[in-house]
Each structure stands twice: as C-alpha cells, then as structure tokens.
TIPA-619369 format. One record per residue: x, y, z of N, C-alpha, C, O in turn; residue in one letter; chain. Coordinates in steps of 0.1 Angstrom, whole numbers, plus 2048, in hexadecimal, padded with zeros to 3 digits. Example, Ala and Ser with C-alpha at 12.3 -4.5 7.8 and 13.67 -1.06 7.14 Angstrom:
<nodes>
(node (884,7C7,84E),(87B,7D3,84E),(884,7DF,84E),(88E,7DF,855),"A","A");
(node (880,7EA,847),(889,7F5,847),(881,800,84F),(886,80B,850),"S","A");
</nodes>
This chain:
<nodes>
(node (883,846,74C),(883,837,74D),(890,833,746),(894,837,73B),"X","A");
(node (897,82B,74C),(8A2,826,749),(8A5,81C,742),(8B0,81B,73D),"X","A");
(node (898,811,73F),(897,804,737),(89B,7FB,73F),(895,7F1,73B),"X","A");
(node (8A3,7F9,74C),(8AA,7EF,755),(89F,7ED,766),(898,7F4,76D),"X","A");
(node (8A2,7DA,764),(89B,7D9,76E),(8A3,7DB,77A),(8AD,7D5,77B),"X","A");
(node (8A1,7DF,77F),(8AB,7DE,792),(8B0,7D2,795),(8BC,7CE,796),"X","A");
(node (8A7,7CC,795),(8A7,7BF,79D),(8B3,7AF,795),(8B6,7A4,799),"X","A");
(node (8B6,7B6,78A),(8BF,7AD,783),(8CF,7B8,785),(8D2,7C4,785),"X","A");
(node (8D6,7AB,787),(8E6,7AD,78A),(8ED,7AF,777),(8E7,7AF,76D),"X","A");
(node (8FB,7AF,77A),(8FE,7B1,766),(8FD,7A4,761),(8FA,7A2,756),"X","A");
(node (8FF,79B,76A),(8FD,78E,764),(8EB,78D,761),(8E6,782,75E),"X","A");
(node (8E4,796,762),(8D5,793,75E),(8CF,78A,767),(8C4,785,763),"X","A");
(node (8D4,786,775),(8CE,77F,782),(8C9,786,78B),(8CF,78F,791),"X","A");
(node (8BC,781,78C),(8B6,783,798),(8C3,789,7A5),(8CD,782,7A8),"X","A");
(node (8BF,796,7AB),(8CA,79C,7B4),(8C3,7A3,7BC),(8BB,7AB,7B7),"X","A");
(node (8C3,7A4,7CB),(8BC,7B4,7D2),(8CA,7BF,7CD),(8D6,7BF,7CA),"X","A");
(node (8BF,7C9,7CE),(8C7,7D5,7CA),(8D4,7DA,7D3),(8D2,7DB,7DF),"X","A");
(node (8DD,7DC,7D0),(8EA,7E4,7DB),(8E8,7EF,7DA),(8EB,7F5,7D0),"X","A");
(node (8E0,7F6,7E9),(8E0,802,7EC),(8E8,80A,7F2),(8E6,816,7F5),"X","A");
(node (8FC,801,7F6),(8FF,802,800),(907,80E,801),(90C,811,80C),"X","A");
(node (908,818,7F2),(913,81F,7EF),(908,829,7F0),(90C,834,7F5),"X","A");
(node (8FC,82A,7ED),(8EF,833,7ED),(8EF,83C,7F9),(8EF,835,803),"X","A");
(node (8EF,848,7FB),(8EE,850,803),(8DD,851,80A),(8D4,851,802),"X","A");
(node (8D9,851,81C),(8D2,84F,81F),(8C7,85E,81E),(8CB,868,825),"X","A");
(node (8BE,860,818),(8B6,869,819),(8A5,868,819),(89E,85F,814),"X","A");
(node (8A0,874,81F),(891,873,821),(88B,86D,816),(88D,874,80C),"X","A");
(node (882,861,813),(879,85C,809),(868,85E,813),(865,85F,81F),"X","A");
(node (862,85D,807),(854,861,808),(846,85C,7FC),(842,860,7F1),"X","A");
(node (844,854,803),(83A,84C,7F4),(82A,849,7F7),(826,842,800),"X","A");
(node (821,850,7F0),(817,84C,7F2),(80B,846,7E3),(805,84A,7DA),"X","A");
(node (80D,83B,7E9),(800,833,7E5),(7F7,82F,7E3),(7FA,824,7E7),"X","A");
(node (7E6,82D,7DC),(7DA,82D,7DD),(7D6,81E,7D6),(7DB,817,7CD),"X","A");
(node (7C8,81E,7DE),(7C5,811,7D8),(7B3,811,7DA),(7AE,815,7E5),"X","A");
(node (7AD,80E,7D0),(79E,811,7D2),(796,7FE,7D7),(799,7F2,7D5),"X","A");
(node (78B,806,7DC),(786,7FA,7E0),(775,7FF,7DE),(771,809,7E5),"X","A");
(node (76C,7F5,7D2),(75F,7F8,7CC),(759,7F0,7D4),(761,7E8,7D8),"X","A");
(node (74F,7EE,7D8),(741,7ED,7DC),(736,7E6,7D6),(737,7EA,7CA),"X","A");
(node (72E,7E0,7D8),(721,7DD,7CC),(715,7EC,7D6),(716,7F0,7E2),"X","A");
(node (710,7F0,7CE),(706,7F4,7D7),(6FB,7F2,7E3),(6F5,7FA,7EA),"X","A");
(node (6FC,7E6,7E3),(6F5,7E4,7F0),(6FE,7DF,7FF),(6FA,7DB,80A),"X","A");
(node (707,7DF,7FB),(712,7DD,803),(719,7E9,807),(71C,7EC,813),"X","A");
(node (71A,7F1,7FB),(71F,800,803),(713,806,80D),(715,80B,818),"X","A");
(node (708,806,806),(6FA,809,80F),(6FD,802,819),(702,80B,821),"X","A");
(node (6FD,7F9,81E),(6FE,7EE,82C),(70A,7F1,835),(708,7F4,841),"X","A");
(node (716,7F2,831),(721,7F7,838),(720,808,83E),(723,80D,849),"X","A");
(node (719,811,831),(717,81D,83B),(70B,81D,840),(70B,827,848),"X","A");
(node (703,819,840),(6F9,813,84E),(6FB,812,85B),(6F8,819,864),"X","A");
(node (704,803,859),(70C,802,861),(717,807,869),(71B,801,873),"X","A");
(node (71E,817,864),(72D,81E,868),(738,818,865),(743,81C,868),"X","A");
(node (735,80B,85D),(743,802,858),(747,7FC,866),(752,7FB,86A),"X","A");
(node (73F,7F9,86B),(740,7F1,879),(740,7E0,877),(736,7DF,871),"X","A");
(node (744,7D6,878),(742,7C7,876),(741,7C2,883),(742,7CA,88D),"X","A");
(node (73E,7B4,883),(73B,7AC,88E),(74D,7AB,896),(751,7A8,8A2),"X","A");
(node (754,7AF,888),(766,7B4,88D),(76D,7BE,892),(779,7BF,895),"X","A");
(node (762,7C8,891),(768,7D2,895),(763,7DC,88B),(758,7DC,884),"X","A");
(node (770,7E7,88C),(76D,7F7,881),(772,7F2,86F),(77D,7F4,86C),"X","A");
(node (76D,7EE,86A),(772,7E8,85E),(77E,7F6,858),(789,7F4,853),"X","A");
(node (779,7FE,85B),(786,806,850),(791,807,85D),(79C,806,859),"X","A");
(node (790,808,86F),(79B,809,875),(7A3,7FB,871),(7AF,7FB,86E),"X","A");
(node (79D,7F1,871),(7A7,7E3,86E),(7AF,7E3,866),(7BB,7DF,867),"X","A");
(node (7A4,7EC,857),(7AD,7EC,84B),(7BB,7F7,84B),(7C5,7F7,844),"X","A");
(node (7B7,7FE,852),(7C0,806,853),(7CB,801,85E),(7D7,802,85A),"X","A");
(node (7CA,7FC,866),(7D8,7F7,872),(7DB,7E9,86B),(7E3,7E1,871),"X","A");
(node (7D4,7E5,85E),(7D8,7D7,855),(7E8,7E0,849),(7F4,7DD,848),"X","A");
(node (7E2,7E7,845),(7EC,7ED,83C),(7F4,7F8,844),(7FC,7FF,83D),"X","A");
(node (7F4,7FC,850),(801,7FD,856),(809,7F3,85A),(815,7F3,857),"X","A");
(node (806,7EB,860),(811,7DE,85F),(811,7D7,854),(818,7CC,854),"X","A");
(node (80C,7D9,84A),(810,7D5,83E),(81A,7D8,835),(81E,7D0,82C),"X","A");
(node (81E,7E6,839),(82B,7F1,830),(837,7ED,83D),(843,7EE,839),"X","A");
(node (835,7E9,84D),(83D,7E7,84F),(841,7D7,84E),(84D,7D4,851),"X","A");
(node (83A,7D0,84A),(842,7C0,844),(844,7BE,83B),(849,7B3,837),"X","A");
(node (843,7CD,82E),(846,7C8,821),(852,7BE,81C),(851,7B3,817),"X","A");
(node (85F,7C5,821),(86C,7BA,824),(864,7A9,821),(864,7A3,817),"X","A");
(node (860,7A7,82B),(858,79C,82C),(850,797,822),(84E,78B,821),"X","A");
(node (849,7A1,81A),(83E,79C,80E),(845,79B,801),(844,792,7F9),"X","A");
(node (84B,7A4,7FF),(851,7AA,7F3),(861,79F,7F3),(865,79E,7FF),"X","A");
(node (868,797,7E9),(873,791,7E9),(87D,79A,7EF),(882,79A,7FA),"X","A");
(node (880,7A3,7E4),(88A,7AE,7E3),(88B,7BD,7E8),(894,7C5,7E6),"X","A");
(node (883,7BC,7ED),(883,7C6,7F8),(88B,7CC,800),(88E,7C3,809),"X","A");
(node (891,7D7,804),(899,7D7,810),(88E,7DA,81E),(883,7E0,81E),"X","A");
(node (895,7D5,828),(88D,7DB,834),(890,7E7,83C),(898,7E8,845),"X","A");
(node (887,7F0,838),(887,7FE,83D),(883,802,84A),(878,7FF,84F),"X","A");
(node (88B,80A,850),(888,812,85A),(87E,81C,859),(881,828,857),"X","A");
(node (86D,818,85D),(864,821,857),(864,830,863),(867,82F,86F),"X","A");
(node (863,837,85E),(861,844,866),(855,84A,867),(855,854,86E),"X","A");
(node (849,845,860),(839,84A,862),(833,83E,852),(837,83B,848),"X","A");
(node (825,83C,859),(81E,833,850),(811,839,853),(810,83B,85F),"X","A");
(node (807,83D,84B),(7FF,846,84C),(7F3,83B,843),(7F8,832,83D),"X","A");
(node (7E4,83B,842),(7DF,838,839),(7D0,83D,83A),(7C8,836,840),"X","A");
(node (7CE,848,834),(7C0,850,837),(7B4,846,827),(7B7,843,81B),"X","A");
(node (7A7,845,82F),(79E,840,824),(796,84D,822),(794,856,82B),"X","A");
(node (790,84E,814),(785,855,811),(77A,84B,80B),(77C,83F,807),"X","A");
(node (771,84F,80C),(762,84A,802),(75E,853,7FA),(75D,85F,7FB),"X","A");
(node (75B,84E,7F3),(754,853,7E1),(751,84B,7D6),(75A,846,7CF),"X","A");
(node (743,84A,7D6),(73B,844,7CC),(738,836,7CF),(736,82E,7C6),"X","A");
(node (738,831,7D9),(738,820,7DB),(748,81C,7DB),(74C,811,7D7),"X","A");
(node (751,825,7E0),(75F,81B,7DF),(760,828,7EC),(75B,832,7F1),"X","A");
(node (770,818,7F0),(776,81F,7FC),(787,822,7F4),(78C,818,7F0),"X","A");
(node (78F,832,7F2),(797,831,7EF),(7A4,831,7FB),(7A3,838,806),"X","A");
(node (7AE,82C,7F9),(7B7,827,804),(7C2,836,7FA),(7C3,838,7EE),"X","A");
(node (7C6,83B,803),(7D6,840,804),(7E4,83E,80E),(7E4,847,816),"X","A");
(node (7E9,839,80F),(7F5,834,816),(801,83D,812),(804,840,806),"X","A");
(node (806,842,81B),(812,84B,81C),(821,843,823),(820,83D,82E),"X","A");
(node (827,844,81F),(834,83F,82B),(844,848,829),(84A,84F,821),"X","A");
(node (847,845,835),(84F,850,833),(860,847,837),(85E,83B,83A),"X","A");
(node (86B,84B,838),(876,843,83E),(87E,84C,83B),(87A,857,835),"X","A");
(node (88E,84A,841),(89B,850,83E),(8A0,844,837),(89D,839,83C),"X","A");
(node (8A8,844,82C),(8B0,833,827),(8B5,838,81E),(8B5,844,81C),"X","A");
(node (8BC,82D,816),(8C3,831,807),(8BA,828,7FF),(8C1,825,7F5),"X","A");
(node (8B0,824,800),(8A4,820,7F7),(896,824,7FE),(893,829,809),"X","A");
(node (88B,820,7F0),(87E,82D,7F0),(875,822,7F5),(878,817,7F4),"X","A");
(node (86C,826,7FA),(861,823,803),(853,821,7F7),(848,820,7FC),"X","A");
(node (854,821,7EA),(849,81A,7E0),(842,80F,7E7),(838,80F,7EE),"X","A");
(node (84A,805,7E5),(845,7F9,7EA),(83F,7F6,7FB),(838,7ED,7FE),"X","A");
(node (843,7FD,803),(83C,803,80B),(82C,805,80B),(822,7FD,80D),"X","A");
(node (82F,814,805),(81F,818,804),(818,812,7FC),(80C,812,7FE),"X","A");
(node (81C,808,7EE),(816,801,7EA),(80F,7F1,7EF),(806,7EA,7EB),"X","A");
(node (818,7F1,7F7),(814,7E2,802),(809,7E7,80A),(7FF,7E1,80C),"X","A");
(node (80D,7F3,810),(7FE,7F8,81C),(7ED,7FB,813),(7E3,7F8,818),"X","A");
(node (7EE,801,808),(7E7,801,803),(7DE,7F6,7FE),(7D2,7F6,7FF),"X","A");
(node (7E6,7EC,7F9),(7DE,7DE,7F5),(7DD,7D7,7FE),(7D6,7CD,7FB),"X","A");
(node (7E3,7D6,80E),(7DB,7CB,813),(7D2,7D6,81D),(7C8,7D1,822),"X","A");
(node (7D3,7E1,820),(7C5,7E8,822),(7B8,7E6,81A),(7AE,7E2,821),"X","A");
(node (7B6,7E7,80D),(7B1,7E1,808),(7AE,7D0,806),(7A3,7CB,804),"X","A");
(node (7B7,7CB,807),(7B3,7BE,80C),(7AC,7B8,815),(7A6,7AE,813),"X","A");
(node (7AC,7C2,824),(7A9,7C1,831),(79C,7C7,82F),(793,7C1,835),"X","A");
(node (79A,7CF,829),(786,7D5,823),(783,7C8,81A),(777,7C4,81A),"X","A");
(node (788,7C3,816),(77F,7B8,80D),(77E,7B1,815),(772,7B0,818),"X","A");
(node (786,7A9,81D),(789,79F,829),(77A,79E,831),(772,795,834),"X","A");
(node (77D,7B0,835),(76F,7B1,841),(761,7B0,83C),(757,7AC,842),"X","A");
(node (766,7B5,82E),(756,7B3,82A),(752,7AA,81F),(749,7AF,818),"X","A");
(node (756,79F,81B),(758,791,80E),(748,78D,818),(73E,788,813),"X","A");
(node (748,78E,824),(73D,782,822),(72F,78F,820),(726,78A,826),"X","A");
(node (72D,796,81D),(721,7A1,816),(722,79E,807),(717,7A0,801),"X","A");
(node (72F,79A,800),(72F,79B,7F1),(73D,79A,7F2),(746,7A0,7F9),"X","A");
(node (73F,78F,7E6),(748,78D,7DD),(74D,795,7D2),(756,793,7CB),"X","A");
(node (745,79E,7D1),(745,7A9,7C6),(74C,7B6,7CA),(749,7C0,7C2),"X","A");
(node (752,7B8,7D1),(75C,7BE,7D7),(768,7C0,7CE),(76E,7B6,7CB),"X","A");
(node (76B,7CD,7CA),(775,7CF,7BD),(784,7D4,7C3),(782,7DF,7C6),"X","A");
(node (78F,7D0,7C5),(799,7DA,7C6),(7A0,7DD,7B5),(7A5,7D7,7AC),"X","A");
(node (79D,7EB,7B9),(7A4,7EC,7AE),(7B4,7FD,7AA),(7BC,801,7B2),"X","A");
(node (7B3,800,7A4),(7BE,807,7A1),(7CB,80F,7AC),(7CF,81A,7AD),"X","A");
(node (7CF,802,7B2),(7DE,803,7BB),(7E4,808,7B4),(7E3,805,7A8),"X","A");
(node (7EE,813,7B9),(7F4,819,7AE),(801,825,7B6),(7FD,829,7C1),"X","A");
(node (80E,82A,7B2),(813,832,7BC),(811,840,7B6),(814,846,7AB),"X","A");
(node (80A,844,7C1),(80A,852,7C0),(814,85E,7B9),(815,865,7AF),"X","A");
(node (81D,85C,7C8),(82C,863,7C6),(835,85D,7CD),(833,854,7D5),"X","A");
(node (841,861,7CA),(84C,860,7D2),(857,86C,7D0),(859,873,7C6),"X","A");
(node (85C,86B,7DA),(86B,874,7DF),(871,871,7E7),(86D,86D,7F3),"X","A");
(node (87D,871,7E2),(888,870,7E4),(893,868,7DF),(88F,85F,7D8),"X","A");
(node (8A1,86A,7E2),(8A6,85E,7D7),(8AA,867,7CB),(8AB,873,7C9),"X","A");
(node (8AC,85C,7C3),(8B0,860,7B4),(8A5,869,7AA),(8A7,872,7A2),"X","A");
(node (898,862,7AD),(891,861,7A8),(87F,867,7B0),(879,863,7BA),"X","A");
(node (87E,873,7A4),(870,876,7AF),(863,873,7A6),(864,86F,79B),"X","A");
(node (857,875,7AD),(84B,871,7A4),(841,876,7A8),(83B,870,7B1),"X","A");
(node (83B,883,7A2),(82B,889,7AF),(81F,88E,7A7),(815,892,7AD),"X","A");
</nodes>
C-alpha cells in the first residue's frame, strides 16, 4: 500500500487516472458477493427451482451482472471504459444464501476490479429484486475482490 488515492491529481483534485503511458496487458479480477435468505423463503424458492412469475431468478441475475461489468464506465464516475474479453458469473448455495462469483477478464492498461465488483453487486441486487416481494429480509452481504492480475499490482 502506497498511502495515495488515484483519483486525486498533485493539486489534490478530483482527476481520472492517466493510463496513457501504461503498457496494455492481460488483467483478470474476480469478485464475490453473498446473498442470505430468511428461512422460509430459501424453503420456497427451492421448492420452487428459483423459478418466478419472471422467469429463472438466478438466470436474470446472472445476465443482470453481465451487463452490469459491461456499463461499469457508466456507474462508476472514474472509470475507464474497457474492452471486456470474457464476463463470467457462476452462483453457488450454501446454508440459506446464494453466493455470487464474477470473473472478468480484458486486455488494457487498467484492471478490471471494478468490473467484477459491479457484476457481483448488481447480481445480487437482481436476487433481491426477484424475490423483495417473499421478504424484505433479504441480506446482501460481504462484496468483496477476490483477486486480481495484472498490471502493477497482483492480489490472490
């Protein structure tokens, strides 16, 4: 850790980053984000197959947080807009929660974090979405980045 935010210029102003001297290479970031259940709602959904009056609740959530890592640019201020090269987001279940993993992959001279971190939380958002009207008690909780590579900087 360097103590320095990115995002501020030497004058200490708000700045996007200049990646432009940055050499372009493979980045790779994956993401997770949990989503808890009350019990009678986890009961009810696998009853059901995770099926709604909308459709496959976990396929939604999942084609929600693939176009989600590709509009980050869009969500995020400071963002650069990346050229994605694979967006992946496989769910597991365990214990009354659904956990989200989001992977993304690009060629660029900046890293794909915020990426997999965008797909991850609005997949999960897209599970609460489908299912708020069963319970408001619906928890998201520990979004967080996995790893990353590439760049200056790795993390696994």
């Amino acid at each position: 850790m360097n103590g320095k935010l990115s995002h501020l210029n030497k004058k200490k102003e708000l700045s996007m980053v200049d990646v432009a001297k940055k050499e372009i290479t493979e980045r790779h970031a994956i993401a997770c984000a949990e989503v808890k259940f009350p019990k009678e709602v986890w009961e009810l959904l696998q009853k059901r197959k995770w099926i709604s009056q909308k459709g496959s609740i976990l396929e939604v959530a999942k084609i929600a947080g693939i176009q989600a890592a590709k509009q980050t640019a869009m969500l995020i201020p400071l963002c650069h807009v990346l050229p994605l090269s694979w967006v992946d987001i496989q769910m597991a279940m365990d214990q009354q929660k659904v956990i989200i993993h989001a992977q993304v992959k690009t060629e660029a001279k900046t890293g794909v974090e915020m990426e997999a971190l965008t797909a991850a939380s609005v997949a999960a958002l897209t599970l609460y979405d489908m299912c708020k009207a069963l319970s408001h008690q619906i928890i998201i909780a520990n979004t967080r980045l996995i790893s990353k590579v590439g760049g200056k900087s790795t993390m696994l």
